[in-house]
N, C-alpha and C positions, 0 to 999 in steps of 0.2 A: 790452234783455234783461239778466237779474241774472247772469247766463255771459260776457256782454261787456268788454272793458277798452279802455281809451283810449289808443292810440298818442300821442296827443296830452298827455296827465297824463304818459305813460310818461317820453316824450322830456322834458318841462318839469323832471322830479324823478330826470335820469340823471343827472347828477354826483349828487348826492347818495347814487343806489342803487349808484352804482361805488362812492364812499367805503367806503360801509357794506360791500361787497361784499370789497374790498381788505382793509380791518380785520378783518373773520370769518375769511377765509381766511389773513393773518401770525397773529391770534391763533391760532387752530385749528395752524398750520403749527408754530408755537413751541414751544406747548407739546403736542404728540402725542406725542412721547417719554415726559415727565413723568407724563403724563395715563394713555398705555398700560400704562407699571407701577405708577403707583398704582391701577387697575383691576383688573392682574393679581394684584399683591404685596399689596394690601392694602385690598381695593373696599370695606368698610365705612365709613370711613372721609368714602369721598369720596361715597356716597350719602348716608351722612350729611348733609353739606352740601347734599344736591340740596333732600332732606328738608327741611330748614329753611330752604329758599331757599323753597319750595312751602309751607309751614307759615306763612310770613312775608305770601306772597302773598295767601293767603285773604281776610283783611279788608281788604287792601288794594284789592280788586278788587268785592270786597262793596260797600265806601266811595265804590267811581269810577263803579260804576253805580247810583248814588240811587233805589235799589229802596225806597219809603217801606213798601209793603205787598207781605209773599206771599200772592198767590191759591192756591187748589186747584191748579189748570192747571201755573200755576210751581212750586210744590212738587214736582207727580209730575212734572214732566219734570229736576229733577235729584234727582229720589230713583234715578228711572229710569238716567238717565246713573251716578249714583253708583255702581249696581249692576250696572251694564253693564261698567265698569269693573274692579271686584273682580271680574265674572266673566269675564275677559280677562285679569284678573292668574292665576287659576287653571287656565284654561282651554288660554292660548296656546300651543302649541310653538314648541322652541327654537329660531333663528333657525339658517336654513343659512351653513355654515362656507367651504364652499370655491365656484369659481365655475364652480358649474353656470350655466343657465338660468332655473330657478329663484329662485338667490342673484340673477343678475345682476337681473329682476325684483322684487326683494324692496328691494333697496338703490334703485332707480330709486322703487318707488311709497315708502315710506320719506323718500328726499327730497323726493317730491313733497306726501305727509303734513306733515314738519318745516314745509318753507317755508312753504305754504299756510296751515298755521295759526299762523302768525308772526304776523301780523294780528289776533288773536284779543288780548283783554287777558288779561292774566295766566298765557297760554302761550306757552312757546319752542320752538322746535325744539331743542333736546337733553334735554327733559322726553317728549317726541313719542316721539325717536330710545332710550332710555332706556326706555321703557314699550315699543316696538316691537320691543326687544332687538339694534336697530342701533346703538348706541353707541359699543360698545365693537371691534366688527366695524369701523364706520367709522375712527375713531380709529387704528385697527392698519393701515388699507389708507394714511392719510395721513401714518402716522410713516413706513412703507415703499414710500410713493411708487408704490403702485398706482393708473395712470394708468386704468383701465378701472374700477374699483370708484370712484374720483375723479369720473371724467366723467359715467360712469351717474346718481349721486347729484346731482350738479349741472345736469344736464339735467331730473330730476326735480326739484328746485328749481327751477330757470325757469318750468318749467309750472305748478309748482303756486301760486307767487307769480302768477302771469299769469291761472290758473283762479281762484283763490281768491279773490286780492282785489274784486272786485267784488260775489262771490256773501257775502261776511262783512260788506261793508257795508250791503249791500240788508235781511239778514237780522238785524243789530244793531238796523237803524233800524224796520221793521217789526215787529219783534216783539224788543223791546228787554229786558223783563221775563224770556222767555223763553229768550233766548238768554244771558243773565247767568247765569240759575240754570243751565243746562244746563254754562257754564263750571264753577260754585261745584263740582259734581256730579263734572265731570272733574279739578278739583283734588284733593278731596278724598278720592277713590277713588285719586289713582294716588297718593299716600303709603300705599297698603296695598304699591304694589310697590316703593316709594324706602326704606321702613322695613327696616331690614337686620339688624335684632335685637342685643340689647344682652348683652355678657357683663363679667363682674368682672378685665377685664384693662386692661393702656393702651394696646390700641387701641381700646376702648370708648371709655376716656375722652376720648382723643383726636378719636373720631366726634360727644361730646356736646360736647365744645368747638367742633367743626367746624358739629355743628347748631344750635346758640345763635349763632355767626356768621353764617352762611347767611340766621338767622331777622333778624339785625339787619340785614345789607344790604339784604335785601329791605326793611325798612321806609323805611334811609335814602336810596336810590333812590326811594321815594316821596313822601320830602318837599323830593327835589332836584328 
């Protein structure tokens, strides 16, 4: 079944998903202080940088899935996605604040969204959590050590790493063409919501320094 995963793969690649696990959580733990006031103090800035992290991405993902030819089929399924996307940028309501129900909810499927499409080329979970309008919510529960908005969101990561991986590999490999473009689609649409607008001051300038950076990592990450 493409729903299935392997206790067997699991266990063979747990050191490795501890490592990785351990490094996400000291970097996240480190800098959420940092992270929370440049968010609050001065969020263009650091979308900025999302922006040309995501801007950098595009061909680079383009490149890794050897799409020689777009058909029809692939076209409309990320014209589709592209515009699914901008209408989720305009559409969505703003993310709950305090912890009802609700929020507890919101933050759970959220992490279970991030992780799961971890997996996915050319998406991360803080581009997910960012579009979601969880980011900056998360970020603020982790500099302040909320154990319930913590746990929730990480239990929702387990599962969704646990659901997901299998059903993204079955769906890459089967319909390979398809599932690229439909990433291209989600790229390119959620820089309608990472675009933070530009004014004649220096924190502009300071956001286009941040996005010309973002855009060069992302490349040199591709040719490491």
């Amino acid at each position: 079944s493409i729903f299935t995963f392997s206790f067997k793969e699991i266990s063979k690649n747990l050191g490795f998903l501890i490592k990785i696990g351990i490094g996400v959580i000291l970097g996240v733990a480190s800098l959420s202080k940092f992270l929370e006031y440049a968010l609050t103090a001065s969020p263009q800035p650091v979308f900025m940088f999302f922006f040309g992290l995501i801007l950098g991405s595009i061909p680079i993902v383009f490149k890794i899935s050897n799409i020689k030819k777009i058909h029809w089929p692939e076209a409309i399924v990320g014209l589709v996605t592209l515009c699914s996307m901008i209408a989720l940028f305009f559409l969505s309501p703003p993310p709950p604040t305090d912890e009802t129900t609700n929020s507890i909810l919101f933050f759970g499927i959220s992490g279970f969204i991030a992780a799961g499409t971890m997996v996915i080329p050319g998406i991360s979970g803080s581009l997910i959590l960012l579009y979601l309008g969880a980011y900056k919510p998360i970020v603020h529960a982790i500099s302040s050590f909320n154990i319930q908005i913590i746990g929730i969101v990480g239990l929702g990561a387990i599962c969704g790493i646990l659901f997901f991986s299998s059903f993204i590999h079955w769906l890459f490999k089967k319909y390979h063409n398809i599932a690229y473009m439909a990433v291209m689609g989600f790229l390119v649409g959620s820089l309608f919501k990472l675009w933070p607008g530009i004014a004649l001051d220096i924190s502009s300038l300071l956001s286009v320094c941040l996005g010309i950076s973002g855009y060069f990592i992302a490349t040199l990450l591709q040719k490491e």
